[in-house]
C-alpha positions in Angstrom: 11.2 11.2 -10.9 11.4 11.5 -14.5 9.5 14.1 -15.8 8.7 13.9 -20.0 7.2 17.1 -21.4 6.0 16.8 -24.7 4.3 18.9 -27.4 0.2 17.6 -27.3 -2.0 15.2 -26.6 -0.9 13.0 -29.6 2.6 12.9 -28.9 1.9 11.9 -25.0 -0.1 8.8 -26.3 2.6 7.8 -28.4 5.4 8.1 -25.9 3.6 6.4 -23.2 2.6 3.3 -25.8 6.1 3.2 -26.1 7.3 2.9 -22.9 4.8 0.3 -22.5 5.3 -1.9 -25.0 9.2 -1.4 -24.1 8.6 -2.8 -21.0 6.3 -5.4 -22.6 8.7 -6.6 -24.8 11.2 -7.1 -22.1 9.2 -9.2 -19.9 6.5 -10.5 -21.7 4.5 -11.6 -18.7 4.0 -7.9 -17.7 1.5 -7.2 -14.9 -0.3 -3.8 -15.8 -1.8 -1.5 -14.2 -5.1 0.1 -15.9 -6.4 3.6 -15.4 -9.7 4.6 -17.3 -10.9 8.5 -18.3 -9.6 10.4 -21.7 -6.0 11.1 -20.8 -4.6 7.3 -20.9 -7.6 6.7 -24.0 -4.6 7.7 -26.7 -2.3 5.3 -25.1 -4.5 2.3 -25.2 -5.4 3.4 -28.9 -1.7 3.2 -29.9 -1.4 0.1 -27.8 -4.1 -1.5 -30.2 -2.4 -0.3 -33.4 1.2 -1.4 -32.4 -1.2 -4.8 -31.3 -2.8 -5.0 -34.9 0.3 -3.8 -37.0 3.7 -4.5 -35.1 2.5 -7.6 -33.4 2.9 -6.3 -30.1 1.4 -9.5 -28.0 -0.5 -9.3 -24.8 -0.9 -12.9 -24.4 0.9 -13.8 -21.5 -0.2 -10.2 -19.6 -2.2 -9.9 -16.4 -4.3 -6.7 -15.7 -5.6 -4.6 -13.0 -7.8 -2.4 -12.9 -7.7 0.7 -10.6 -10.9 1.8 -9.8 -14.5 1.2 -10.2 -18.0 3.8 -9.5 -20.7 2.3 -7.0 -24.0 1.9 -8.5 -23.0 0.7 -11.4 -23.8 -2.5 -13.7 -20.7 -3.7 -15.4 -22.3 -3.5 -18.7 -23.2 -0.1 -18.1 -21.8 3.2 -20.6 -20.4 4.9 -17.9 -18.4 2.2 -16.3 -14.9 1.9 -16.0 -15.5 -1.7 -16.8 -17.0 -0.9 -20.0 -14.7 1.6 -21.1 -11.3 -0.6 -20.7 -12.9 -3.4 -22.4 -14.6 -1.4 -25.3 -11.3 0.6 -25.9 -8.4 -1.6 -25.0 -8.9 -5.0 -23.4 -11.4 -6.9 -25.7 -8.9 -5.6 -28.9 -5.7 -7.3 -27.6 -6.3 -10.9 -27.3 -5.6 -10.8 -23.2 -6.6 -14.3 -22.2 -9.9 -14.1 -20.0 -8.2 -15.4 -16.8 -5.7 -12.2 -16.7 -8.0 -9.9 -16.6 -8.7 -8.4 -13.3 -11.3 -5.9 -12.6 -12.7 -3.9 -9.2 -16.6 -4.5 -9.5 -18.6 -2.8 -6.1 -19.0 -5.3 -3.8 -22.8 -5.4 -2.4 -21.4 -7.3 0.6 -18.7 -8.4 2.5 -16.9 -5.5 0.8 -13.7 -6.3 3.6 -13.2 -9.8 2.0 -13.5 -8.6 -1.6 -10.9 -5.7 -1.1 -8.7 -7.9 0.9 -9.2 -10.8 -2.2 -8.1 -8.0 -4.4 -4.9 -7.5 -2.7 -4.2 -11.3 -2.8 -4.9 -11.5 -6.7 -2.1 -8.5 -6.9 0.2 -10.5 -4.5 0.2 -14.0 -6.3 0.5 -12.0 -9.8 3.7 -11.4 -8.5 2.7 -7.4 -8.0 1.9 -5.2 -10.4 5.2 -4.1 -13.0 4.0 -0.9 -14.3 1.0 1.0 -13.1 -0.6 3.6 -15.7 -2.2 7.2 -13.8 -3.9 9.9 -14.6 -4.8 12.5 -12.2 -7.8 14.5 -11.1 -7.9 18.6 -10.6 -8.3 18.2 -6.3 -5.0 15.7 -6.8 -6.7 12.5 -6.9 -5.2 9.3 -8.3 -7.6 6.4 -8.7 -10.4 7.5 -6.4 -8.1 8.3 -3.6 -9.5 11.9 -2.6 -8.1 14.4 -0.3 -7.0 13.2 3.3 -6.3 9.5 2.1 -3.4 8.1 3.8 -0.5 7.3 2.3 -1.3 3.8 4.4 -4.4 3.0 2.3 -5.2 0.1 0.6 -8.3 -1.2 -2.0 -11.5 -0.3 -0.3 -15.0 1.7 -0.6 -14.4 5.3 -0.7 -17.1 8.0 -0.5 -16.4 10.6 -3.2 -16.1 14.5 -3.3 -18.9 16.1 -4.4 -17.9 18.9 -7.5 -14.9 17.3 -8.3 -13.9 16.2 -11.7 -15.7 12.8 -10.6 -19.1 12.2 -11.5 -22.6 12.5 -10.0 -22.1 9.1 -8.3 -21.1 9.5 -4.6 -19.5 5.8 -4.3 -16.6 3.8 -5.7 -13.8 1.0 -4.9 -10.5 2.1 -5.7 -7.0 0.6 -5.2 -5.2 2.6 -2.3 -2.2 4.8 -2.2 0.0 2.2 -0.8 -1.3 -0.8 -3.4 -0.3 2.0 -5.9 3.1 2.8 -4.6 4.1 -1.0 -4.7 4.0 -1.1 -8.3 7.5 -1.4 -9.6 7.2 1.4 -11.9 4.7 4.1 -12.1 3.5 6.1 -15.8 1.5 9.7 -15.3 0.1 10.8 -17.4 -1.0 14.9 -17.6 -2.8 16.5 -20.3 -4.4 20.0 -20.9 -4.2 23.5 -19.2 -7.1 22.7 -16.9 -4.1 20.5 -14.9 -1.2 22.7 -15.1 -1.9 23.9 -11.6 -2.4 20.5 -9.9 0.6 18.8 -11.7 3.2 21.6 -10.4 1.1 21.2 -6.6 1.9 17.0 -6.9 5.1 17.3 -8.4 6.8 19.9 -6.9 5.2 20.9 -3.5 4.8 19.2 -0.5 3.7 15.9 0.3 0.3 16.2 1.6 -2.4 14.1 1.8 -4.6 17.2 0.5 -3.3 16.3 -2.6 -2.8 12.4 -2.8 -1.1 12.1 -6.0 1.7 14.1 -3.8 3.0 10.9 -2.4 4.5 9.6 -6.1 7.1 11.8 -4.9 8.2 8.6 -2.5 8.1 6.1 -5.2 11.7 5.6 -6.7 10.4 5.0 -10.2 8.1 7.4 -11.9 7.9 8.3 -15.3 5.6 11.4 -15.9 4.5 12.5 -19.2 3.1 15.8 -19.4 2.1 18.0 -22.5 3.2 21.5 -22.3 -0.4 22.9 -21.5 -0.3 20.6 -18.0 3.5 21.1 -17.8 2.8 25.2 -18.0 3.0 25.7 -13.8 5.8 23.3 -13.3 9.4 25.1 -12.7 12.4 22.8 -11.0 10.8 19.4 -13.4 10.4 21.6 -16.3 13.4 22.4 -16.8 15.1 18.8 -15.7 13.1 17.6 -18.2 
């Protein structure tokens, strides 16, 4: 694990844009990984600039997304859907047919997750996967006690978590997410000091999901010092 603590918020989304369009630049073809919420929203920002001014070309990338609520139109504000498109995808000139996005299935929700998997497979798997991470140790919508086993299916979420209201999502599963070739999380603010040094540092527990990154050979983490403020071993490796 390589462990990256930098100075703010601003600095975090300009590393990680970096190491993205590094690896973008190497093999142009990348297959990436998407998470939504405000801690990878600087990222995608600098993504778009480097896009717009450095000519940084997503023309030959395919997407995933990670997660998706229930109950919710695509088109809708609060959608995961929305937000990628609004703030990254529809600025980058991906090609329509790369774009791959969890939507709730309203039936035959075994076949869709299972289709999912397939579209990940014949992508040729997924190069570099973006996290964030919730307070309870979430990554994607895999909650507390999900199994280090688990692939893309309907999940049932936490109630008072950092989730929302809705009680209902799809996510990609731990072990879709630990395929990934590489693996970028991201940690901002004090608010996840304590959960970052649980993850990183402690055991490997499916009480705390985003634990099992500790198993994946590749992981970049980029942490600002107010998340990085519990960490001890990591901090000072990094």
């Amino acid at each position: 694990m390589n462990v990256h603590i930098v100075q703010d918020y601003a600095t975090l989304s300009r590393h990680a844009a970096k190491i993205i369009a590094d690896e973008l630049r190497r093999k142009p073809d990348l297959v990436l990984g998407l998470a939504a919420g405000n801690t990878p929203l600087g990222t995608y920002q600098e993504l778009v600039r480097m896009h717009r001014e450095e000519d940084l070309d997503f023309s030959r990338t395919t997407v995933f997304n990670l997660d998706e609520y229930g109950g919710l139109d695509r088109t809708s504000a609060q959608s995961f859907h929305d937000f990628l498109h609004l703030n990254f995808v529809n600025l980058i000139h991906i090609p329509k047919s790369n774009v791959h996005f969890l939507s709730y299935p309203s039936l035959s929700v075994d076949s869709y997750c299972e289709q999912f998997e397939r579209k990940i497979r014949e992508a040729g798997g997924i190069d570099l996967q973006i996290l964030g991470i919730g307070q309870n140790g979430h990554i994607a919508f895999n909650e507390p006690g999900s199994s280090i086993a688990s692939r893309t299916r309907v999940v049932t979420l936490e109630p008072g978590n950092d989730t929302r209201s809705l009680n209902t999502a799809i996510t990609m599963g731990v072990a879709t997410i630990l395929e990934s070739r590489r693996i970028l999380l991201l940690a901002s603010g004090r608010q996840k000091a304590e959960v970052i040094a649980n993850a990183l540092e402690g055991p490997v527990t499916e009480e705390i999901p985003a634990s099992f990154l500790q198993e994946h050979r590749d992981v970049v983490v980029i942490a600002d010092e107010a998340s990085a403020g519990n960490l001890k071993k990591l901090r000072r490796a990094g």
